[in-house]
VEXBA-27850 format. One line per 3 residues: number of its first residue (from 1); for each residue y, x, z of C-alpha. Coordinates in pm, 1 decimal. Layout:
<recs>
NUM = Y X Z; ... .
</recs>
This chain:
<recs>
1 = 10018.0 9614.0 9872.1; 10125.0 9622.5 9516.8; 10345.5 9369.7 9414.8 .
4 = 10403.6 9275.7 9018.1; 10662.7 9044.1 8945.0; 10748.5 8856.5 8605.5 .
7 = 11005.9 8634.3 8483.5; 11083.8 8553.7 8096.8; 11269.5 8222.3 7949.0 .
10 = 11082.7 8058.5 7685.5; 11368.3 7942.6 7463.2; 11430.0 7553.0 7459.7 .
13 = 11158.4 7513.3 7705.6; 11248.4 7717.3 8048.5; 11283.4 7987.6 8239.6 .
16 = 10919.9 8128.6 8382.1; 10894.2 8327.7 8724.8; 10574.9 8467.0 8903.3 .
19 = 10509.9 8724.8 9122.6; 10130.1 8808.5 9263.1; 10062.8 9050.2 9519.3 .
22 = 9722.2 9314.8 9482.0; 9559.6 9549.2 9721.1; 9521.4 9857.7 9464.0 .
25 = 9757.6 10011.5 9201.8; 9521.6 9944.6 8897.7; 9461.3 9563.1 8943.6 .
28 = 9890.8 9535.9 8979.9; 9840.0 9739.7 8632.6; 9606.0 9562.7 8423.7 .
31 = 9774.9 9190.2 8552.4; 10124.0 9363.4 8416.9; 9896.3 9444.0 8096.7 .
34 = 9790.6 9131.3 8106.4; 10091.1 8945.4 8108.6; 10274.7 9176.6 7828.1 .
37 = 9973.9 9095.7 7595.7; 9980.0 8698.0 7698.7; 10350.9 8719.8 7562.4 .
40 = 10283.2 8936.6 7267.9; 10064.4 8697.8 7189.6; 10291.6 8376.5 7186.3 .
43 = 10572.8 8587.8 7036.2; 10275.3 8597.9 6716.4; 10257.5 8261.5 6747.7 .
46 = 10615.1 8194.4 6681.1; 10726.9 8108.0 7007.8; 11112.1 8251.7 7137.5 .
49 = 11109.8 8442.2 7453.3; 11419.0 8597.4 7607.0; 11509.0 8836.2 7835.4 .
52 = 11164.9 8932.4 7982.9; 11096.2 9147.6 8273.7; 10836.8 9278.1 8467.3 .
55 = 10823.5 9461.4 8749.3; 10541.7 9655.1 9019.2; 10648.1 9777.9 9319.6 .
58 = 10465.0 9890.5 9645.7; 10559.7 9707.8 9946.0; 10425.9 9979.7 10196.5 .
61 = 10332.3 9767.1 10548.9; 10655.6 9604.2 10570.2; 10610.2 9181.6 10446.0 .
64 = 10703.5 9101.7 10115.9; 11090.9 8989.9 10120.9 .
</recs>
C-alpha cells in the first residue's frame, strides 16, 4: 500500500491534515498531483498557505502506524 500524506495551514483559517492510503504507486501519484494543483490553485486565488507538505511512502505489509 501506498500511503500519501498532506498537511498545510491555511493562514487565519487552520491547519489542514489528510492522509489516504492506495493500492498502486500511480494513483498515490496523481492524488499528490492532485493536491499540489488544488493548492496552486487557491494560492491564485489569493488565499495564504504555510508550511505545506506532502508526503508518499510505501507501507510494505506491515499496518499503517
Amino acid at each position: 500500500m501506498f500511503v500519501v500524506q498532506f498537511e498545510y495551514e491555511i493562514v487565519g483559517e487552520g491547519f489542514v491534515e489528510s492522509c489516504e492510503g492506495f493500492d498502486k504507486l500511480s494513483e498515490a501519484r496523481e492524488f499528490g498531483h492532485n493536491v499540489i494543483d488544488e493548492l496552486c490553485d487557491n494560492l491564485d486565488e489569493g488565499v495564504e498557505i504555510d508550511d505545506a507538505t506532502i508526503r508518499i511512502w510505501n507501507t510494505g505489509d506491515e499496518e499503517i502506524a
